[in-house]
C-alpha positions, 0 to 999 in steps of 0.5 A, spaced: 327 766 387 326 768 380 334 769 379 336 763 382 332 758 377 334 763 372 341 762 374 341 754 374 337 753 368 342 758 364 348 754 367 344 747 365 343 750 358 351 753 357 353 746 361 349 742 355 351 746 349 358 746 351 358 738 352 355 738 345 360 742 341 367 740 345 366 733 345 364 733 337 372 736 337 375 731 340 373 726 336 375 728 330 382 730 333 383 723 336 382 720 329 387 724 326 391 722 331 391 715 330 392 716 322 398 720 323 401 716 328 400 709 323 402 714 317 409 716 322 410 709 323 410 707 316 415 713 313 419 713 319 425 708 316 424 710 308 425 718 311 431 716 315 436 714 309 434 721 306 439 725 304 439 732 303 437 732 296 430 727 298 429 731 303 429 737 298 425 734 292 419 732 297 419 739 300 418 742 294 414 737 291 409 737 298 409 746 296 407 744 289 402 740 290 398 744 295 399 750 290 395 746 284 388 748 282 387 743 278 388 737 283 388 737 291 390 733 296 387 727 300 388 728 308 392 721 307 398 724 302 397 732 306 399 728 312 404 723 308 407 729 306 408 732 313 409 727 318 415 726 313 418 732 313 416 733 321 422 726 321 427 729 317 427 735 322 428 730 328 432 727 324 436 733 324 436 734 331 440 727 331 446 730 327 447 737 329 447 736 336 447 744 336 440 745 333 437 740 336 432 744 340 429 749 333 429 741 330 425 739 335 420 745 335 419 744 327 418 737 328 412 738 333 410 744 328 410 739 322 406 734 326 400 739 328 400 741 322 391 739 320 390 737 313 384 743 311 380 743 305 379 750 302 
């Protein structure tokens, strides 16, 4: 008998601490979804008129910035500049029927991508 109340209150207490920890996640991820979607929709048409040099010096700039000791990044420009990126992949995968598959799978890496603070 002893086992079997141990056993209900240990599940109850796992059940709790579970609730409690992996629904405190979900709301973060929901929120970061929400402002990459409006942020998606903002940059969508100016990263389709790209041309290989935009799309470069974006690239180069968003690695240098995230390299800089001296300033850091919001979560806004951090996801601006991945969500662009992530566009021009896709972009890509439009034009090169070839690769469109790598594209598609760069595009989805790009746009997981979850801003950090170090």
């Amino acid at each position: 008998m002893k086992n079997i109340i141990r056993y209900v209150v240990f599940t109850f207490i796992f059940t709790c601490i579970c609730n409690t920890t992996f629904g405190q996640i979900e709301v973060a991820k929901y929120s970061d979804i929400q402002l990459k979607e409006a942020l998606y929709k903002k940059h969508k048409k100016e990263v389709q008129s790209f041309v290989k040099k935009d799309f470069d010096t974006l690239f180069f700039d968003f690695f240098q910035k995230q390299k800089d000791e001296n300033s850091t990044l919001t979560k806004e420009e951090f996801n601006s500049y991945s969500l662009k990126i992530a566009i021009y992949s896709k972009k890509l995968g439009l034009l090169y029927k070839d690769q469109k598959e790598e594209s598609q799978r760069t595009k989805q890496e790009w746009f997981d991508k979850n801003y950090k603070i170090i």
